[in-house]
C-alpha angles and dihedrals in degrees: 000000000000116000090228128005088220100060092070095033096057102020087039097053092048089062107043097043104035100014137286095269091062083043093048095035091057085052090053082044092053102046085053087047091049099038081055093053091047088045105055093041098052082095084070093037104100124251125279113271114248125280104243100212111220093251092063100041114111122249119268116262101225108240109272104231091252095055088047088053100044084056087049077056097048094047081051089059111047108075089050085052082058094052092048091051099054111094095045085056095055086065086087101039121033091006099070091045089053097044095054091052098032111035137073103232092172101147112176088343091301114101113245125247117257095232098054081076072068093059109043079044091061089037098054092039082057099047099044090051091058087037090044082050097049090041095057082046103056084040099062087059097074102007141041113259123234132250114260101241077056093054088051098055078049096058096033075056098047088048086069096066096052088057095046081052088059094039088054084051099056098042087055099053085047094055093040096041091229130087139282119272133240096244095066082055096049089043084053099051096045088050097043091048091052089045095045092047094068090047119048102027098044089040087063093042088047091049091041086053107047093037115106114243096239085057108030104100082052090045098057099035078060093055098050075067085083092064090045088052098037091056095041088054095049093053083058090038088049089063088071095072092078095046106045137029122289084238096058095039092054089047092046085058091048084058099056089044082043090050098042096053095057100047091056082060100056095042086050088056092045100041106004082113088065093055102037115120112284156118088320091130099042098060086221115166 
């Protein structure tokens, strides 16, 4: 997910269209820009919190079992949580190379930029994080909602469906010699931002959550690992686009969301109880 839909629209476009040092030199612009803005309000930021000296810190409550076994859980997790990530993560690697060969980014007879996918991608993210809030919601109402290691079986699931989108597309432009078309873009990045919003942003609400309070700033600085791995994995699964067929490469990247997801079920149904909402920040026994 893009920090902000406008960088690659407007950065992006500069340097496709009039060359990477106009692209580069409007970023530089913008985090002046930025670094100004910050500047000039820290007035109206609130103060620093107080340095606790050592001496007046509280003594450590020892883990309860339970909260020892929930991080065992957590740790399990994580590099399932890498798999799962990592096609949303190749948006912004091997995804981009295959769309400007492969797709027909034709907008208004002017071919589109490769970065706008960028930004519908941001734009969608945004907007199917507000719409997968209000669902569960709504949800609750009538029915029970589910846990969140359960959600996230259900988006690494959903997230297939965006990569067969792009596979079918590719299949088609093959059999038909031309390329593929938009549609099958637009059909990818709906389905991957409903997908990756139950992912991401209810795996770090689940790991904030069961985290102890002794450990949670540690906790969640571990989990942020996933993110290190993921993208470190897409730059070597990248590399097969060159080797195998963009069918097959679109379809390898549904497996690992597929696998994942399931994976996520099962583990719900073997440990959920560990990470079910408790008595993890107390420290009760």
């Amino acid at each position: 997910m893009s920090s902000s839909p406008r960088s690659p629209l407007i950065a992006g476009t500069l340097g496709e269209v009039y060359g990477w040092h106009y692209g580069f030199g409007a970023a530089g612009v913008g985090m002046l820009i930025g670094l100004t803005i910050y500047l000039r309000g820290r007035k109206w930021l609130p103060p620093d919190s107080p340095v606790v000296k050592k001496s007046e810190r509280t003594a450590k409550t020892p883990l309860s079992h339970r909260e020892k076994m929930a991080i065992i859980a957590l740790l399990v997790l994580l590099p399932i949580l890498t798999i799962a990530v990592i096609g949303n993560q190749q948006i912004f690697n091997a995804y981009l190379v295959w769309a400007e060969r492969s797709a027909d980014l034709m907008f208004f007879g002017r071919k589109m930029p490769t970065t706008w996918l960028i930004t519908l991608d941001s734009i969608l993210s945004v907007t199917f994080l507000a719409l997968a809030v209000v669902f569960w919601r709504l949800w609750s109402k009538k029915y029970p909602e589910p846990a969140e290691i359960t959600k996230m079986g259900i988006g690494s699931l959903c997230a297939v469906t965006g990569f067969v989108a792009l596979a079918m597309g590719a299949v088609i432009a093959t059999h038909s010699g031309g390329k593929v078309s938009i549609g099958w873009l637009i059909a990818f990045h709906v389905l991957n931002s409903i997908g990756f919003a139950n992912v991401f942003p209810v795996s770090l609400a689940l790991y904030a959550r069961v985290a102890p309070a002794a450990l949670s700033a540690t906790i969640i600085g571990i989990f942020y690992l996933h993110l290190f791995a993921a993208n470190n994995l897409v730059g070597w699964i990248g590399g097969f686009l060159e080797k195998i067929p963009a069918t097959h490469f679109w379809l390898l990247h549904s497996a690992l969301c597929g696998i994942a997801g399931i994976i996520f079920l099962i583990a719900g149904r073997l440990f959920g109880h560990l990470l079910a909402p408790g008595d993890n920040k107390s420290g009760a026994r």
